[in-house]
N, C-alpha and C positions, 0 to 999 in steps of 0.2 A: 724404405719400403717396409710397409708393416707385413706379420705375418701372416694375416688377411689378405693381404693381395699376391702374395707370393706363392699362396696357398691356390690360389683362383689362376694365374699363371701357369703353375703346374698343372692342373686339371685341364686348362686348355691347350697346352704344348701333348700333353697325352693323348687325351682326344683329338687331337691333330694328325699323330703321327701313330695312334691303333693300341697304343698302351696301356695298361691299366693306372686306373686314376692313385694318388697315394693319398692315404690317411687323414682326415682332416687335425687340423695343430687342435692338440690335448685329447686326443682320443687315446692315447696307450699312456698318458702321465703316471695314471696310477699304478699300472703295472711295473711301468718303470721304476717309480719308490719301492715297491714292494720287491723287486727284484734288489735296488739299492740295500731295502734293512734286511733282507735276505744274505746280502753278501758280507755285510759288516759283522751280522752276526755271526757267520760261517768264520771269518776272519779271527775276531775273537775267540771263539771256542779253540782255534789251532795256535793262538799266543796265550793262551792258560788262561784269561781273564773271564768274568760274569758274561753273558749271553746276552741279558736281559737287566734291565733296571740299570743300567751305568751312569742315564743321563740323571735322572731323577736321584741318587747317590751324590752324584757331584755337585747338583744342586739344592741340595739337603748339605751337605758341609759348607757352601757357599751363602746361604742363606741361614743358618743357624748354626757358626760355627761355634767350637768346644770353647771354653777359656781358658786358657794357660795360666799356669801357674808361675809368678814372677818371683814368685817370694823368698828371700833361702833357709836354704832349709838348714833345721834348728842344731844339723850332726858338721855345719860347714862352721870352719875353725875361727872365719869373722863374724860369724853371724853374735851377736848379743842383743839380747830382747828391750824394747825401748819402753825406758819407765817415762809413765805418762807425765812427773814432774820433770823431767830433763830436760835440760836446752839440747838444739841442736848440734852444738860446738861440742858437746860432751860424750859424745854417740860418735864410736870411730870404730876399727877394725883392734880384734884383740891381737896381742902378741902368740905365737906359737906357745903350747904347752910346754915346751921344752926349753923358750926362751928364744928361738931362733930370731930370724927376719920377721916384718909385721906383712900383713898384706895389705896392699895396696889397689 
């Protein structure tokens, strides 16, 4: 039963029996939303978070996210800068300054 006829149903069982008629379907949707972002907002503001803009935030990191940096960096003890005549075979992890273990 769609909610057209279920709608028209109730208004005759009302009418029937002296009732008053209810609401026709989507007359209070809006209000309903508005009470909805009313309460999520209220919600948030009492867990610490933003109010406002959250969705548009998450979608902004989602759609334009940052790039990471993969590279390492130049103070980590394997790192050695690759000369552009080098083969790959030649290009490995340095030994500790002290001699220790190699990394791996």
């Amino acid at each position: 039963m769609s909610p057209t006829e279920q709608y028209l149903l109730d208004v005759h069982c009302a009418l029937q029996h002296g009732r008053p008629v209810p609401p026709a379907p989507g007359t209070h949707d809006l209000r309903v939303l508005r009470a909805l972002c009313d309460h999520r907002r209220f919600r948030a503001v009492l867990a610490g978070r933003p109010a406002r803009g959250r969705i548009r935030h998450a979608l902004g990191r989602w759609l334009h996210p940052r790039r990471r940096n993969t590279s390492p960096r130049p103070r980590d003890p394997g790192f050695r800068p690759r000369d552009p005549g080098s083969r790959p075979q030649d290009i490995g992890p340095r030994p500790w300054p002290t001699g220790g273990p190699r990394l791996r």
